[in-house]
C-alpha positions in Angstrom: -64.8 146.1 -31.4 -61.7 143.4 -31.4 -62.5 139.8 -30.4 -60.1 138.0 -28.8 -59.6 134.5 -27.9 -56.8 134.8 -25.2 -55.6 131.1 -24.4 -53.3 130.4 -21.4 -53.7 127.8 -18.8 -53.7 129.7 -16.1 -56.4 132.1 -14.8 -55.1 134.2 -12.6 -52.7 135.2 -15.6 -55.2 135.5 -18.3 -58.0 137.4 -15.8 -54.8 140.1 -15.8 -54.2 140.2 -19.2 -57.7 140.0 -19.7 -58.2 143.8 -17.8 -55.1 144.9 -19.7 -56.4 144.4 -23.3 -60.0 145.4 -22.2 -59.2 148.8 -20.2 -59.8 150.9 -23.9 -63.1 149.9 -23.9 -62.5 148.5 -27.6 -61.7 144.9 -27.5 -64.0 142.3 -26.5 -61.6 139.0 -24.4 -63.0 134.8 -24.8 -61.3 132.8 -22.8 -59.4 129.2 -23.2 -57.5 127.3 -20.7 -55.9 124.7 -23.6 -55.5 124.2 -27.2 -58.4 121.8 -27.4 -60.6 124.6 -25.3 -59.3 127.2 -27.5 -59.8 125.5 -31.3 -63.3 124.2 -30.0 -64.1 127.8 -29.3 -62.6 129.3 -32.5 -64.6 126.4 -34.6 -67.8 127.3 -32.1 -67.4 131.4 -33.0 -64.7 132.9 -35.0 -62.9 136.3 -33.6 -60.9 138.6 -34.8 -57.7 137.6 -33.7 -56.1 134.9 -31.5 -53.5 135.0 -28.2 -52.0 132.4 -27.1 -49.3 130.8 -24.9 -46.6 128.1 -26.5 -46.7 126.3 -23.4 -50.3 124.9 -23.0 -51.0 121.5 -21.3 -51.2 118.8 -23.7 -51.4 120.0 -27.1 -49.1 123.0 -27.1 -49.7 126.4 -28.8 -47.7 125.4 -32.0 -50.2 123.1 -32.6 -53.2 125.0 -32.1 -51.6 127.7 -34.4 -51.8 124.9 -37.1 -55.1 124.2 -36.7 -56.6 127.8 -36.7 -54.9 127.8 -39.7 -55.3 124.6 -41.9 -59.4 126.0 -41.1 -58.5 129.5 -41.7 -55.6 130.5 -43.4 -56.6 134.0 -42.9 -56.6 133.7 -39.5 -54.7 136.0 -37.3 -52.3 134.4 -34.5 -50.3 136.4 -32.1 -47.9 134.5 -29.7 -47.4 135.9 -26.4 -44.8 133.6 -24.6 -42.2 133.2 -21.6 -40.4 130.9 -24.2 -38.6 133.4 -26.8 -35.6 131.6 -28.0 -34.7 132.6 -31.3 -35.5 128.9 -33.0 -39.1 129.3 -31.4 -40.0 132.8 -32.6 -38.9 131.6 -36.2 -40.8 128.8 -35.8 -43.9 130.1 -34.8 -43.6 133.0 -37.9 -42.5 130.4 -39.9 -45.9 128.7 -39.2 -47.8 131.3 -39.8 -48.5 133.7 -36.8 -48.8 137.2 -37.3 -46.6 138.5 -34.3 -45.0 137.1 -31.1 -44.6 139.2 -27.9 -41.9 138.1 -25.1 -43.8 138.1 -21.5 -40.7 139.7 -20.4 -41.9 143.0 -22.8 -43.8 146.0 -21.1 -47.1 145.0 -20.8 -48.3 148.1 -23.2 -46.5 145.7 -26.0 -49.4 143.2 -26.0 -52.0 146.0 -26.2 -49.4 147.3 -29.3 -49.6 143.8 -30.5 -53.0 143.3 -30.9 -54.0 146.5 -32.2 -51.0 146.2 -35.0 -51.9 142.6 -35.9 -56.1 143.4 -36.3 -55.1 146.0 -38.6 -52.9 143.7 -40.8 -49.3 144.0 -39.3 -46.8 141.9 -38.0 -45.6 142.7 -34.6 -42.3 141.9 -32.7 -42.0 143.4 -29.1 -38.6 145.4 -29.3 -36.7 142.3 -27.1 -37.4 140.2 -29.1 -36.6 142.5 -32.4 -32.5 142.8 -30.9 -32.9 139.2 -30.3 -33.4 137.8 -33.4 -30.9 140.4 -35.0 -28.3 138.8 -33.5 -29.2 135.6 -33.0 -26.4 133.3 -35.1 -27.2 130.4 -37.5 -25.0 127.6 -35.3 -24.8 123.7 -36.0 -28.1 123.5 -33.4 -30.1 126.0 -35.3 -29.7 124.4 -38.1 -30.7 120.9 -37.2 -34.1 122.3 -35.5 -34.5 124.0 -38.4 -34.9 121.0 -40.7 -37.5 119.6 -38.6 -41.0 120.0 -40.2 -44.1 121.6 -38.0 -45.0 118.1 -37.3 -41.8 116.8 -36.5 -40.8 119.9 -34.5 -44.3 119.4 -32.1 -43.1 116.1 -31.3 -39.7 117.2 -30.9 -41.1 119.6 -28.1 -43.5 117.2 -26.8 -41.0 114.3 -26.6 -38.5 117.0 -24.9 -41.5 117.9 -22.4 -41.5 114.1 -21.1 -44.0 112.3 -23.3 -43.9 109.6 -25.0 -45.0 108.0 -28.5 -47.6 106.8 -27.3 -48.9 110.6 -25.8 -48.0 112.5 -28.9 -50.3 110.1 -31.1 -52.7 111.1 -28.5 -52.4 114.6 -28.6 -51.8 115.2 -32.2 -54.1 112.8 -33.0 -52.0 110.7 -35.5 -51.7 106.5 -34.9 -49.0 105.4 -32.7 -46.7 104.2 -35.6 -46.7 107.3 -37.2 -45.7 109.1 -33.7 -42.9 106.7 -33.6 -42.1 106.9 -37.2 -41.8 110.6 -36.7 -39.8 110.3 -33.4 -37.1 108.4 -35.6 -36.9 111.1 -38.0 -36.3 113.7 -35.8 -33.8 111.7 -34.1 -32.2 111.3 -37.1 -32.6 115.1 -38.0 -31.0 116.4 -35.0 -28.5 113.5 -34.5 -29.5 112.5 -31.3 -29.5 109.0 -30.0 -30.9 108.9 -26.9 -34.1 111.0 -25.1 -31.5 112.5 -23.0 -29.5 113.9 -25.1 -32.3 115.1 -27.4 -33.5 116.7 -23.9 -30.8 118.4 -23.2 -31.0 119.9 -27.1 -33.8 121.3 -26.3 -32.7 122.9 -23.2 -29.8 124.2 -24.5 -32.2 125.8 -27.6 -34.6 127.5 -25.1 -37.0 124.8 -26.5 -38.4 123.8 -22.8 -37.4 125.3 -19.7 -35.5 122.9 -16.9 -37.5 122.8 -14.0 
């Protein structure tokens, strides 16, 4: 049997993926509604593998990959995510997680996913395979690529409409070092302004307008 922590914040979504991955009879689905939910479970009883959304309320699913991990680096992450920009897929298996699956795939992809990433593999759903391929290393690439882990959470929450003062919250850091970080990423990606590092990060695929 497979345990799986599936963590997305909404239900109606995960009770259908939840059907999916269980319809073989061979994988065993806990559930988490947030990152906080979903590390408290993974601290509380260990599984096999983890799935989880990028876009999570409060403390996104970059973050919670970093935390499985800095307790287990032998932990087994697989994104499944709406948001598949190139700079985020790289990110996240830059970080650490073991596959990432666009929710635009087939939904056999995620059952491929899991079963390839319990046995040791790295997975890529095939979109996202042609995506990367030719995705090119421009000026805006480049910049979010210098960003840290750290730095690049904030960038994304700072993108998603919080402030300092929320990150520090969330990530649980002091409020000087959430703004000490804010600076650096402005610097980093040559922004001035929370507009214009906005619309960066709409124009990266980062966040999604509304």
């Amino acid at each position: 049997m497979i345990a799986v922590l599936l963590v997305d914040d909404h239900p109606v979504v995960r009770s259908g993926y939840r059907r999916l991955l269980e319809q073989d009879g061979d994988i065993a689905i806990a559930e988490a509604g947030s990152a906080e939910q979903a590390y408290a479970a993974f601290v509380r009883q260990p599984v096999d593998l983890c799935v989880t959304d990028l876009s999570l309320p409060g403390t996104g699913g970059l973050e919670l990959l970093h935390r499985i991990l800095a307790r287990d680096n032998k932990a087994k992450v697989l994104v499944f995510s709406m948001y598949d920009s190139a700079h985020l897929v790289r990110r996240t298996l830059d970080a650490g997680a073991r596959g990432f699956v666009s929710k635009q795939a087939a939904p056999d992809d995620l059952v491929a996913a899991v079963r390839a990433v319990h046995g040791g593999q790295r997975f890529l759903s095939s979109d996202l395979s042609r995506h990367l391929l030719h995705a090119g290393v421009d000026n805006d690439t480049r910049r979010i690529e210098s960003l840290s882990g750290r730095e690049f959470e904030v960038f994304r929450l700072l993108a998603g409409g919080k402030s300092p003062a929320d990150c520090a919250q969330l990530l649980n850091i002091s409020q000087k070092t959430a703004a000490n970080i804010q600076t650096r990423v402005k610097v980093k990606l040559d922004v001035s302004t929370s507009a214009a590092l906005v619309h960066l990060a709409l124009r990266c695929g980062i966040i999604a307008s509304n």
